[in-house]
Backbone as CSV, one residue per row, in Angstrom:
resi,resn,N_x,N_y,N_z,CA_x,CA_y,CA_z,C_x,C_y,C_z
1,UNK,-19.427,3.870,2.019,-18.066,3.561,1.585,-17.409,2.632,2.603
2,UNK,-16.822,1.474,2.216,-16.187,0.719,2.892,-15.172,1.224,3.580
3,UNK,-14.630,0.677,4.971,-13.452,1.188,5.812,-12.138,1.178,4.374
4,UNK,-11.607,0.036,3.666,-10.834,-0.382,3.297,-10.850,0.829,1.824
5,UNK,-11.903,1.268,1.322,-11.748,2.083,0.159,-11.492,3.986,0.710
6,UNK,-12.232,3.610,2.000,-11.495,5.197,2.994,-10.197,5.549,3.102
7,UNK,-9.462,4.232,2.877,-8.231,4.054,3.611,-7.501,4.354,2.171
8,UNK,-7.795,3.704,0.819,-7.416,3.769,-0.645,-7.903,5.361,-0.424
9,UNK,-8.271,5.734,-0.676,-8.735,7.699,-1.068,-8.148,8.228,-0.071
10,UNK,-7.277,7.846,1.357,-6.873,9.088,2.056,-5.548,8.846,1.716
11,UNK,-4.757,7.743,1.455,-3.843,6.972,0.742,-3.036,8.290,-0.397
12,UNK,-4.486,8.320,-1.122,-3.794,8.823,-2.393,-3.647,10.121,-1.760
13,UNK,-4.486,10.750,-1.301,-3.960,12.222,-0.796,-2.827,12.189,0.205
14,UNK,-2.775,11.289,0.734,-0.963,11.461,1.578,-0.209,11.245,0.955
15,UNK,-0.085,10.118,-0.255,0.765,9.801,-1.380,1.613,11.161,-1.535
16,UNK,0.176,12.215,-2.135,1.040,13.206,-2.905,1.726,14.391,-2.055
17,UNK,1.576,14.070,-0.938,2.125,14.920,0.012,3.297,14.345,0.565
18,UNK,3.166,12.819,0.241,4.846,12.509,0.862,5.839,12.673,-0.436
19,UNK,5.427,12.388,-1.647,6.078,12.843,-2.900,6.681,13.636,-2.739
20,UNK,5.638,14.601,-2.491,6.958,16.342,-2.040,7.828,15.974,-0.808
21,UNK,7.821,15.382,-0.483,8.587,15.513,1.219,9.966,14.380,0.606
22,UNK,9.905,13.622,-0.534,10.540,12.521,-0.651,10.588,11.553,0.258
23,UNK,9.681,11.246,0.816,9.309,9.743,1.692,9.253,8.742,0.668
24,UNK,8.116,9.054,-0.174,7.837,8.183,-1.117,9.088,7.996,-2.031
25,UNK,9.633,8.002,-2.608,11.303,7.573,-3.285,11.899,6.394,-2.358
26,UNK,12.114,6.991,-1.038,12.807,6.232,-0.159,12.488,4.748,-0.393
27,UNK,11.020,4.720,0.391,10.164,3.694,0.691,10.440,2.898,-0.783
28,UNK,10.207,3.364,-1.782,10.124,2.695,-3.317,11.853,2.124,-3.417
29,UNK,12.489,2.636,-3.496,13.770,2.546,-3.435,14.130,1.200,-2.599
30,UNK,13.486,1.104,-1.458,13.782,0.243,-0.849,13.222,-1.393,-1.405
31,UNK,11.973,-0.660,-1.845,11.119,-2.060,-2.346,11.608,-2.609,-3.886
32,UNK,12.275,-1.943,-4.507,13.104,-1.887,-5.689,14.337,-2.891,-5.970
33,UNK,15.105,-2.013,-4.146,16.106,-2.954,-3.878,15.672,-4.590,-3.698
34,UNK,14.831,-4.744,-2.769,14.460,-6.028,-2.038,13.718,-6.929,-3.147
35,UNK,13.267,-6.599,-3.638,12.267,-7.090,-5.127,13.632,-7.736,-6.269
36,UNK,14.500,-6.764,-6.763,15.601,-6.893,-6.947,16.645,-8.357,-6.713
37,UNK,16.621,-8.070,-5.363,17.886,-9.801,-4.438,16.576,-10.811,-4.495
38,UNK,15.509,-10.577,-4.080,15.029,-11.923,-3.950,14.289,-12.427,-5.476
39,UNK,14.188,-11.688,-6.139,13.903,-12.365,-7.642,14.362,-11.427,-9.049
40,UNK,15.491,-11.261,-8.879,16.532,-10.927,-10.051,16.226,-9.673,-10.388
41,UNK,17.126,-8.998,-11.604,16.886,-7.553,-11.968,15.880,-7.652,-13.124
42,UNK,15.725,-8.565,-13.783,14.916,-8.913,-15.433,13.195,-8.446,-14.594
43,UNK,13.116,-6.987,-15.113,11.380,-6.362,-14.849,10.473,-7.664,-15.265
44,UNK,10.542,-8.003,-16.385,9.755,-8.671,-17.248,9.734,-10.493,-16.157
45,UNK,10.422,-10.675,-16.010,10.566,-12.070,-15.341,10.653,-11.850,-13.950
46,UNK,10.295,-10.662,-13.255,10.051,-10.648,-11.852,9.159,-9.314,-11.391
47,UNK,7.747,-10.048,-11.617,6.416,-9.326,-11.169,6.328,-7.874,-10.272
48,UNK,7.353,-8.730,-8.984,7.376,-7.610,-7.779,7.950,-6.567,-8.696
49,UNK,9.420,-6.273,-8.603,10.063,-5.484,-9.256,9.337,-4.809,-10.003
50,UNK,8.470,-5.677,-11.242,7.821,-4.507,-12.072,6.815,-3.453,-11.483
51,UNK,6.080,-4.142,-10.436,5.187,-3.525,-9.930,5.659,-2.061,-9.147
52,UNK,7.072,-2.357,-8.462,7.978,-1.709,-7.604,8.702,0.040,-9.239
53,UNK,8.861,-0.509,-10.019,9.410,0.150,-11.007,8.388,1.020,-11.374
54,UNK,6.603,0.475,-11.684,6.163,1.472,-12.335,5.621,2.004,-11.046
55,UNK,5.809,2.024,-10.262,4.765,3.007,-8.987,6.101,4.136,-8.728
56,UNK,7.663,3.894,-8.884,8.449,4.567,-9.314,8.214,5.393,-10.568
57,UNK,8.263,5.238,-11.778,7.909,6.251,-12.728,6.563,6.683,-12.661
58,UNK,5.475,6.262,-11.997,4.493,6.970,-11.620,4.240,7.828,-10.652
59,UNK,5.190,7.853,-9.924,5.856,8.667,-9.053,6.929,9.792,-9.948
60,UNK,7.478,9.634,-11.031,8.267,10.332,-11.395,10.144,10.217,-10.668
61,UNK,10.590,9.347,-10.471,11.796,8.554,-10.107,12.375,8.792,-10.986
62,UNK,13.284,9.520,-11.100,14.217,9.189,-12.112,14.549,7.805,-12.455
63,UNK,15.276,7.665,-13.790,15.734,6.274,-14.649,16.686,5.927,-13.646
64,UNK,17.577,7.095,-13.457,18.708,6.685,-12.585,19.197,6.491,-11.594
65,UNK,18.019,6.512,-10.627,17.463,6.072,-9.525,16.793,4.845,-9.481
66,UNK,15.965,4.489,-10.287,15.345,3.060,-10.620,16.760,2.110,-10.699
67,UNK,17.284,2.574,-11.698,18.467,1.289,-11.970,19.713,1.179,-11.365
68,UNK,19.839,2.576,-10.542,20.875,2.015,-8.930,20.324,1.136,-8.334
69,UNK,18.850,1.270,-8.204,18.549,0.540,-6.886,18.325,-0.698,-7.570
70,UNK,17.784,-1.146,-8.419,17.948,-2.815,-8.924,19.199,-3.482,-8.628
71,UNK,20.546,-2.504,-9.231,21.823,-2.775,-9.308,22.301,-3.491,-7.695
72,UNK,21.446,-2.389,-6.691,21.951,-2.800,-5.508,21.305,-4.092,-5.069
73,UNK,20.114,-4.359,-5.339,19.453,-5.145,-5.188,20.201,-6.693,-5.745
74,UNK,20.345,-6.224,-7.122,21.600,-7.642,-7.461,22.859,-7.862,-7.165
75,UNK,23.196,-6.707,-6.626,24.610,-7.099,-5.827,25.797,-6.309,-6.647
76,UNK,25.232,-5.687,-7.866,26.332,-5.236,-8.975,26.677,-3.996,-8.752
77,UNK,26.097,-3.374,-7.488,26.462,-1.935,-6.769,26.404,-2.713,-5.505
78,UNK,27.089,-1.745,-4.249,27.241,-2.063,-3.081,26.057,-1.352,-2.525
79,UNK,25.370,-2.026,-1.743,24.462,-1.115,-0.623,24.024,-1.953,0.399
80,UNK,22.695,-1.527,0.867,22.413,-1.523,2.037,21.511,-3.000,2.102
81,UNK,21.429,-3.684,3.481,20.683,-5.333,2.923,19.442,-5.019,3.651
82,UNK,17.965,-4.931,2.687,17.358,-4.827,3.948,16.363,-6.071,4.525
83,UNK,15.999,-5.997,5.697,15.516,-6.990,5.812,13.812,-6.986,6.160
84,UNK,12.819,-7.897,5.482,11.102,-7.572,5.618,10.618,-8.258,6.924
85,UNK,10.316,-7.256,7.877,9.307,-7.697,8.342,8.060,-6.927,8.774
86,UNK,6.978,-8.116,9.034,5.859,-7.414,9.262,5.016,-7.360,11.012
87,UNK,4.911,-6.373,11.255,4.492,-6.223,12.575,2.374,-6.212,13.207
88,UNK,2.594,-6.601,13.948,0.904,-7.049,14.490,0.253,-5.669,15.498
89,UNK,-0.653,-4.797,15.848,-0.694,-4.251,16.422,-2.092,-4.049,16.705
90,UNK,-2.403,-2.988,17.910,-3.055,-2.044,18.082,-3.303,-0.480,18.308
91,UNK,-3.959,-0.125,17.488,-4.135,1.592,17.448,-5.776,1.998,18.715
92,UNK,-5.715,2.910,19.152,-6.962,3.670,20.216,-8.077,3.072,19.486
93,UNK,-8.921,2.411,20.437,-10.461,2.453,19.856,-10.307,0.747,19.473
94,UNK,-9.311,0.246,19.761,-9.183,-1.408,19.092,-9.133,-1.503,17.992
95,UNK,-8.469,-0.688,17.109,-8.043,-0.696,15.755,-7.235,-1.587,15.485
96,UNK,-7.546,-2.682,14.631,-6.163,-3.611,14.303,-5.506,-3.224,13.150
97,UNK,-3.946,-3.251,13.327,-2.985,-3.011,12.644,-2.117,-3.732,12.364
98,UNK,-1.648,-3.843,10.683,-0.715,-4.804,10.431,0.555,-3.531,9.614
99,UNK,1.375,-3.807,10.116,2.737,-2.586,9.636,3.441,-3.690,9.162
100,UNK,4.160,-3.511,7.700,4.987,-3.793,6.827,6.195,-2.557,7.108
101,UNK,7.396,-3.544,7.124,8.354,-2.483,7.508,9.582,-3.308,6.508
102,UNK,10.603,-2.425,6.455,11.717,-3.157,5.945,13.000,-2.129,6.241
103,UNK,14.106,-2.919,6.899,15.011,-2.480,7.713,16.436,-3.053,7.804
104,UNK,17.263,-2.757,8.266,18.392,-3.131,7.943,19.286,-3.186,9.415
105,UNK,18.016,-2.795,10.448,18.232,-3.410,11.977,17.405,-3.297,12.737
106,UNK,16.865,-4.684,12.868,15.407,-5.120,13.266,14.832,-4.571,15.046
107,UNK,16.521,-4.519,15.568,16.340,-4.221,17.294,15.787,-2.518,17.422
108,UNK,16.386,-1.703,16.054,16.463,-0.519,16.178,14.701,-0.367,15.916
109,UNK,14.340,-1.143,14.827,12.956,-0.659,14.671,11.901,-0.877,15.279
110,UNK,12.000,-2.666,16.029,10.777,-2.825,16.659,10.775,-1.784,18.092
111,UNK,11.727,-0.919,18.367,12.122,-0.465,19.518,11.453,0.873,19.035
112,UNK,11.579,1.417,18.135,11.140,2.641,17.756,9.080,2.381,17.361
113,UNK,8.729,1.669,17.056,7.460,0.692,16.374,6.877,0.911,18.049
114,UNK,7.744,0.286,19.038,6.911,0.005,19.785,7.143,0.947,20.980
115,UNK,8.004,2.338,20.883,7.509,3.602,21.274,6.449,4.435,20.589
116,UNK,6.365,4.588,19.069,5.590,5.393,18.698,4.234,4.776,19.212
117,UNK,3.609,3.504,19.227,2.453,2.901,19.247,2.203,3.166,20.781
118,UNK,3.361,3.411,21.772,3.046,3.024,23.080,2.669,5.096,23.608
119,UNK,3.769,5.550,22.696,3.213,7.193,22.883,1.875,7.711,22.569
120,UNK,1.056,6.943,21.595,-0.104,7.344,20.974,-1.002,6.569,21.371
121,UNK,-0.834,5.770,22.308,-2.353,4.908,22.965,-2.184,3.593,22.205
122,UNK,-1.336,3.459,21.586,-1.386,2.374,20.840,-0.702,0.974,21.267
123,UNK,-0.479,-0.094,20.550,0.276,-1.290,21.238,0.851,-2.493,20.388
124,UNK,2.040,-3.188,20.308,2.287,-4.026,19.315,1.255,-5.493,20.019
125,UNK,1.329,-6.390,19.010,0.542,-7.531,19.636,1.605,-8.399,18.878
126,UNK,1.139,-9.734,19.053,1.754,-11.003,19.219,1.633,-11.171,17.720
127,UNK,2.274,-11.988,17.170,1.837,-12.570,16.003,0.923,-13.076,15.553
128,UNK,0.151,-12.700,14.701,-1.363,-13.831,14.418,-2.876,-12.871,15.535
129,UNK,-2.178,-12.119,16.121,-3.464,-11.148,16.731,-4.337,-10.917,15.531
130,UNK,-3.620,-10.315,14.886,-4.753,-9.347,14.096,-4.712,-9.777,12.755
131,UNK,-3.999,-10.516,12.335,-3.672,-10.833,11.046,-4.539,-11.519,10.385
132,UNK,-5.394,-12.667,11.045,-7.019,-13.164,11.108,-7.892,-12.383,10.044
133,UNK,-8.212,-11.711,10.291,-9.112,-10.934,10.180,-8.981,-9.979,8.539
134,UNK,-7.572,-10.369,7.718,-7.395,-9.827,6.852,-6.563,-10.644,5.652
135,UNK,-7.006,-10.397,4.535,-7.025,-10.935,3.634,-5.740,-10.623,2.626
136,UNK,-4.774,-10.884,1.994,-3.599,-10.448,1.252,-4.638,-10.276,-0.429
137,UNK,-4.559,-9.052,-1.126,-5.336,-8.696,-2.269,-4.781,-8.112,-3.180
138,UNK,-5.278,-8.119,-4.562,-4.064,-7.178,-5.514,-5.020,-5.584,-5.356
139,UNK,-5.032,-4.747,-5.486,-5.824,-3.681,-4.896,-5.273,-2.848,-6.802
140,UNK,-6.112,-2.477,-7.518,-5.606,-1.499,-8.164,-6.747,-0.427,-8.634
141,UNK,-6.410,0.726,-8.781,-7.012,2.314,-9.159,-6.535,2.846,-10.259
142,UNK,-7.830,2.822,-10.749,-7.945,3.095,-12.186,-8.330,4.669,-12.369
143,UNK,-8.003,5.695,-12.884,-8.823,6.738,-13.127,-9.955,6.455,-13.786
144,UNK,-10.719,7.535,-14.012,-11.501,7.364,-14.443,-11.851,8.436,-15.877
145,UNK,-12.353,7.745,-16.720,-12.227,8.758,-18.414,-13.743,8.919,-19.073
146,UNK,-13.415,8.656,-20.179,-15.305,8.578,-21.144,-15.526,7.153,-20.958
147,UNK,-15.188,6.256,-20.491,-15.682,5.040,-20.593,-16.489,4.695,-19.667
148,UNK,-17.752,3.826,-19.467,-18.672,3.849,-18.192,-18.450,2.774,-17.436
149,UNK,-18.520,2.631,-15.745,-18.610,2.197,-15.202,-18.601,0.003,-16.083
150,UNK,-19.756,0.064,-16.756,-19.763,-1.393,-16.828,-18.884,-1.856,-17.961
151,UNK,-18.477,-0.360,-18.496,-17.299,-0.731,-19.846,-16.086,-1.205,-18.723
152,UNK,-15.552,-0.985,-18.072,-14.453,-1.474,-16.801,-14.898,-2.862,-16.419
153,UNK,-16.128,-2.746,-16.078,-16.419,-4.421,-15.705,-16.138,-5.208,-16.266
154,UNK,-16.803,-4.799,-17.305,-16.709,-5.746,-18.275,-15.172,-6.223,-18.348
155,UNK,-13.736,-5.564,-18.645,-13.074,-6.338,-18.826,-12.409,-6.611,-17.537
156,UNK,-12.430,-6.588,-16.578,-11.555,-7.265,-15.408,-13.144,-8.167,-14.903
157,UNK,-13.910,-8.666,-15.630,-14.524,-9.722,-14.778,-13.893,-11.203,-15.905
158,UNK,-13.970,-10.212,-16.944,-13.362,-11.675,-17.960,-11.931,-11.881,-17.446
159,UNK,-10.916,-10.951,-16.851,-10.083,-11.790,-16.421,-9.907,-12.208,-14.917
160,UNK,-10.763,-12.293,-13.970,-10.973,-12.771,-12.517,-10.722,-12.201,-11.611
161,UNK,-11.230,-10.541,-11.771,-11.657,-10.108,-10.517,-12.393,-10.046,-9.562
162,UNK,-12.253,-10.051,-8.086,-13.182,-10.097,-7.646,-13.873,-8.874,-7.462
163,UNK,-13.767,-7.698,-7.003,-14.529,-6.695,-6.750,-14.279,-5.164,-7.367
164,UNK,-15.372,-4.719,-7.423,-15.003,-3.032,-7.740,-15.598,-2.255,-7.685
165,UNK,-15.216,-1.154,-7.127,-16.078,0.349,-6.518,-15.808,1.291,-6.838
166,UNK,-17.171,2.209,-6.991,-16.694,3.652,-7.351,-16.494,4.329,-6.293
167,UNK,-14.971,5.128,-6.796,-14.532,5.811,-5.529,-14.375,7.596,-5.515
168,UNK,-15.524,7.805,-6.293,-15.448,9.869,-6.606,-14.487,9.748,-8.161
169,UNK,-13.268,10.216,-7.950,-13.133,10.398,-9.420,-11.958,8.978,-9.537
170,UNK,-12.064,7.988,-8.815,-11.056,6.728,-9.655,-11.938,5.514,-8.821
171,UNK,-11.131,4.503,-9.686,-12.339,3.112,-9.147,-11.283,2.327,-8.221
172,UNK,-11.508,1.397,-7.719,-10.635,0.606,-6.685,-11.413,-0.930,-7.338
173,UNK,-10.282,-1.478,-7.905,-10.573,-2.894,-8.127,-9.666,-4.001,-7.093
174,UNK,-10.104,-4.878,-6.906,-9.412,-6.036,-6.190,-9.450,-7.470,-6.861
175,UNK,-8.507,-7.930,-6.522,-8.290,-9.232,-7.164,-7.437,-10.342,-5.796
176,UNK,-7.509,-11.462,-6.580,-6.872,-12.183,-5.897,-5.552,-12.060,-6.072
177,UNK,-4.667,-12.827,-5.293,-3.365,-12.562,-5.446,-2.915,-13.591,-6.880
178,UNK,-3.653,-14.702,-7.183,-3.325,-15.092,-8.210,-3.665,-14.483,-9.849
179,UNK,-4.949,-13.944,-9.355,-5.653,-13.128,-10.666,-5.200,-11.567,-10.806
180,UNK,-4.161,-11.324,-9.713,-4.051,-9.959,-9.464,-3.194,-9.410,-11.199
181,UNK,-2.049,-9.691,-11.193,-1.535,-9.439,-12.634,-2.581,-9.719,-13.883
182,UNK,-3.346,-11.022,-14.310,-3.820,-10.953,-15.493,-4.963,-9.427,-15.491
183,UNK,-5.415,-9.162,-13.802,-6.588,-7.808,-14.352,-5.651,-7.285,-14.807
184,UNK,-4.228,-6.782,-14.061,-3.540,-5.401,-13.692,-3.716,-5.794,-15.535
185,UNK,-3.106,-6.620,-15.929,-2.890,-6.659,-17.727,-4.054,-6.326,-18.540
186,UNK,-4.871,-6.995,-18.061,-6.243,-6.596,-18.827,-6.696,-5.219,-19.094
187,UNK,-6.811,-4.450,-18.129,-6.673,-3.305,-17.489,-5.662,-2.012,-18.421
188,UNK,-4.969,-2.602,-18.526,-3.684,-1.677,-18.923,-3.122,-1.863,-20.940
189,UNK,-4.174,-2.985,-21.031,-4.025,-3.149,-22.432,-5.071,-3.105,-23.053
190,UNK,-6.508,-2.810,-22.103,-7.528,-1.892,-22.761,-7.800,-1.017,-23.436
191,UNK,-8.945,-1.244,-24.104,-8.885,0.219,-25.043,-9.702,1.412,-24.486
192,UNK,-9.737,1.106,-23.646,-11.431,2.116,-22.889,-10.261,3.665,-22.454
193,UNK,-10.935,4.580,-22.918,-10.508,5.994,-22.823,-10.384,6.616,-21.745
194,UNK,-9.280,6.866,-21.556,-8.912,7.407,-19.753,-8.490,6.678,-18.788
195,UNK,-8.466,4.804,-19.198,-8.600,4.069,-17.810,-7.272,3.956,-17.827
196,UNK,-6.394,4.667,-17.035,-5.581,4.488,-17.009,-4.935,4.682,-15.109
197,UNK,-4.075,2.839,-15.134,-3.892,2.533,-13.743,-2.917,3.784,-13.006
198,UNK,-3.607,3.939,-12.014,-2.820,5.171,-11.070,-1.918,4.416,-9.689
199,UNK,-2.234,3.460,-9.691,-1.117,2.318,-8.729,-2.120,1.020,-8.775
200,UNK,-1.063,0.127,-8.660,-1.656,-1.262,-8.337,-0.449,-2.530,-7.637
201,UNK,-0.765,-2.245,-6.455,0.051,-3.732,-5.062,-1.023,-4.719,-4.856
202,UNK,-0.177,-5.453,-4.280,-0.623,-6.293,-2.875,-0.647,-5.739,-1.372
203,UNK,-2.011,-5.681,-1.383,-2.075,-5.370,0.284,-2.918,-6.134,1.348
204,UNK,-3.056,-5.715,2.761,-3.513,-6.728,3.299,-5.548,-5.836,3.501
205,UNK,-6.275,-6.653,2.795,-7.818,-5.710,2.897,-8.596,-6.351,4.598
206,UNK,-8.954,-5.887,5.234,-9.564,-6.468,6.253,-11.072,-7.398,5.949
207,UNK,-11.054,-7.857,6.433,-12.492,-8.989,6.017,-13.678,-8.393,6.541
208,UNK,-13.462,-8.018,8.063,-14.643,-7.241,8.612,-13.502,-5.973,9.313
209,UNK,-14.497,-4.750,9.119,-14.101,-3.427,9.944,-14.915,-3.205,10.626
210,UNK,-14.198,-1.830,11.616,-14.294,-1.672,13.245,-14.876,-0.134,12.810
211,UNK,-16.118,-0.275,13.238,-16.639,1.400,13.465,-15.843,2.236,14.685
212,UNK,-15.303,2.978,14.347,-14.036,3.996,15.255,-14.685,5.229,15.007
213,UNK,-15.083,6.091,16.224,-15.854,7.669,16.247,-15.157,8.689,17.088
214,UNK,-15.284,9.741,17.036,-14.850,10.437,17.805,-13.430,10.976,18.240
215,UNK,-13.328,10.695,19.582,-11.592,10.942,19.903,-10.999,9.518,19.773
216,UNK,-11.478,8.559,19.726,-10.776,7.395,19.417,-10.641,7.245,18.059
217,UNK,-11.215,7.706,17.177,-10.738,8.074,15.636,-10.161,8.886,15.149
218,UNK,-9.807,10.239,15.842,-9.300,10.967,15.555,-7.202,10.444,15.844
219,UNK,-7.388,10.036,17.374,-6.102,9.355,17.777,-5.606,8.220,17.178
220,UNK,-6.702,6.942,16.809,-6.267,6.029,15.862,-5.606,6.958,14.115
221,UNK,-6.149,7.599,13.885,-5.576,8.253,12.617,-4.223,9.065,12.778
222,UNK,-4.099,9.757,14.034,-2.832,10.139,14.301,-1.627,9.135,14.147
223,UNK,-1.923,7.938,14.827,-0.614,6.924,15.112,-0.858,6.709,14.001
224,UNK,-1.200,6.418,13.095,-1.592,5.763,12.008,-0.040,6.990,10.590
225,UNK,-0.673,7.703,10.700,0.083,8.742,10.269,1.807,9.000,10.864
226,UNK,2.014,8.793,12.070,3.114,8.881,12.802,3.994,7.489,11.961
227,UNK,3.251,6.691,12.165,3.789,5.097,11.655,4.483,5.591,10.315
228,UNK,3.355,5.895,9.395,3.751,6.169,7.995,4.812,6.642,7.839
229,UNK,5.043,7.588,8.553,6.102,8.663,8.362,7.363,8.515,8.398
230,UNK,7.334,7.349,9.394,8.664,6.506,10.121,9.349,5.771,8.774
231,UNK,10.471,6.113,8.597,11.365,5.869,7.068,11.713,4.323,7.057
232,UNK,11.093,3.461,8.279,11.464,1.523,8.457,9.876,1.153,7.813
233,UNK,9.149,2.108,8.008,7.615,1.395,7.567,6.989,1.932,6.393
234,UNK,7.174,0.586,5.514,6.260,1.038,4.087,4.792,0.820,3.694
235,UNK,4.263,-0.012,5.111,2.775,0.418,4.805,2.271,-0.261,5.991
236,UNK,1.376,0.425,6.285,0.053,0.307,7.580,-1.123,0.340,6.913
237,UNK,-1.629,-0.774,7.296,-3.279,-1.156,7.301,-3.715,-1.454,8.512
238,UNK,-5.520,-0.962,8.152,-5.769,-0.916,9.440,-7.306,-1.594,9.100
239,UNK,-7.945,-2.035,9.889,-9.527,-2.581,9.779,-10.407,-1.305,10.584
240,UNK,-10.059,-0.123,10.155,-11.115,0.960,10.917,-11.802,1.313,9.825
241,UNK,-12.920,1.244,10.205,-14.753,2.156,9.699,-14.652,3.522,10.620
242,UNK,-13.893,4.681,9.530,-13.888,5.981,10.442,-15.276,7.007,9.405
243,UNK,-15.795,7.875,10.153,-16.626,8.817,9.492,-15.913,9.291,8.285
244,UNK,-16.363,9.805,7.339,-15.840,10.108,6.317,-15.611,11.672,7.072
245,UNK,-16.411,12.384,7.942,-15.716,13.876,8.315,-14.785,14.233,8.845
246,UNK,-14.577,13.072,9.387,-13.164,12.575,10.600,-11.831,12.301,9.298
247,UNK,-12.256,10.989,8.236,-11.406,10.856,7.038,-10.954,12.730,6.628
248,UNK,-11.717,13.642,5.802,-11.815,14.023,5.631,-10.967,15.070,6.270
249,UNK,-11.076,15.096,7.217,-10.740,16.221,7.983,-9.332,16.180,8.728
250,UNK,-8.642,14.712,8.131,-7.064,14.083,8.293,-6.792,14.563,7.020
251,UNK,-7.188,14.595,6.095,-6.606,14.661,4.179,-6.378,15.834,4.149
């Protein structure tokens, strides 16, 4: 199993554990808003947003929570402005890390970013450190139903995907960032029984990963987790190849 599909399967099991905690709302909420100001409230005529909306009702978001936060996003409610940025790092063991954050005061977070990383062995880097090495992808997970393996292929190769793996009980497809919507469509207006998408973003996939063992995998997965948790950061990627007993034994 690839580092990058370890990272999709421990993903989904923290998913549903921040659900209960309401992390996940927040984080969505935020990406709702920001999706929102920089390309209008119309779902249909602004990609992000939609993408931002259904990982909300797939999450179970209330309606009326979805459409405050657009509202704020267009300016037709008052709220909060936030602002994206993305941070360069290192985790124990030379793990490279790229943190997506979004905030509404940049001094407060890189200050907090770059205690948690500095408490856990970890370290921010410069811009363009680590960023090399990783690729921007549409990433989406499909369950899996009665339909087989090459019945799926079959239709996201006719619309230009590049890759896909079986991942235990759901598949992990990738696309380019330009082909990423026609799969997500293809995909979702299929007729194949069960395939039905369980999330699908843009994220950053690493090109090559870092075999990480031991106590340096165990500590890279800690900060890794600490990051998450932090209510300025909506997603950490990382280029680590950890044991699946080590994976495993974080989930």
């Amino acid at each position: 199993m690839s580092g990058h599909s370890k990272w999709s399967t421990i993903k989904r099991k923290k998913g549903a554990i921040d659900a209960a905690r309401g992390k996940v709302f927040t984080k969505i909420i935020k990406e709702i808003t920001v999706a929102a100001r920089i390309g209008g409230g119309d779902i249909e005529a602004n990609p992000r947003l939609r993408l931002a909306v259904n990982s909300a009702k797939s999450n179970n978001m209330p309606a009326d929570n979805i459409t405050r936060a657009i509202k704020k996003g267009t300016g037709e409610l008052e709220g909060v402005s936030y602002e994206e940025i993305t941070y360069e790092g290192y985790a124990p063991g030379g793990v490279a890390l790229i943190i997506e954050s979004m905030t509404d005061n940049r001094n407060r977070t890189v200050a907090e970013l770059r205690h948690m990383l500095t408490k856990n062995g970890g370290n921010l880097a410069e811009s363009g450190a680590v960023s090399w090495n990783f690729e921007r992808k549409g990433v989406i997970t499909v369950a899996k139903g009665s339909y087989t393996e090459d019945d799926l292929m079959n239709v996201i190769l006719d619309s230009g995907a590049d890759d896909m793996k079986d991942e235990g009980d759901f598949f992990e497809v990738t696309a380019s960032i330009e082909n990423f919507e026609p799969v997500r469509r293809a995909i979702d207006s299929s007729s194949l029984s069960g395939a039905k998408i369980e999330s699908a973003s843009l994220q950053y996939v690493p090109k090559t990963t870092a075999k990480v063992e031991g106590k340096d995998a165990e500590a890279a997965l800690k900060l890794i987790n600490v990051l998450e948790d932090y209510d300025d950061v909506q997603n950490v990627y990382s280029n680590a190849d950890i044991d699946d007993k080590v994976m495993e034994a974080f989930g």
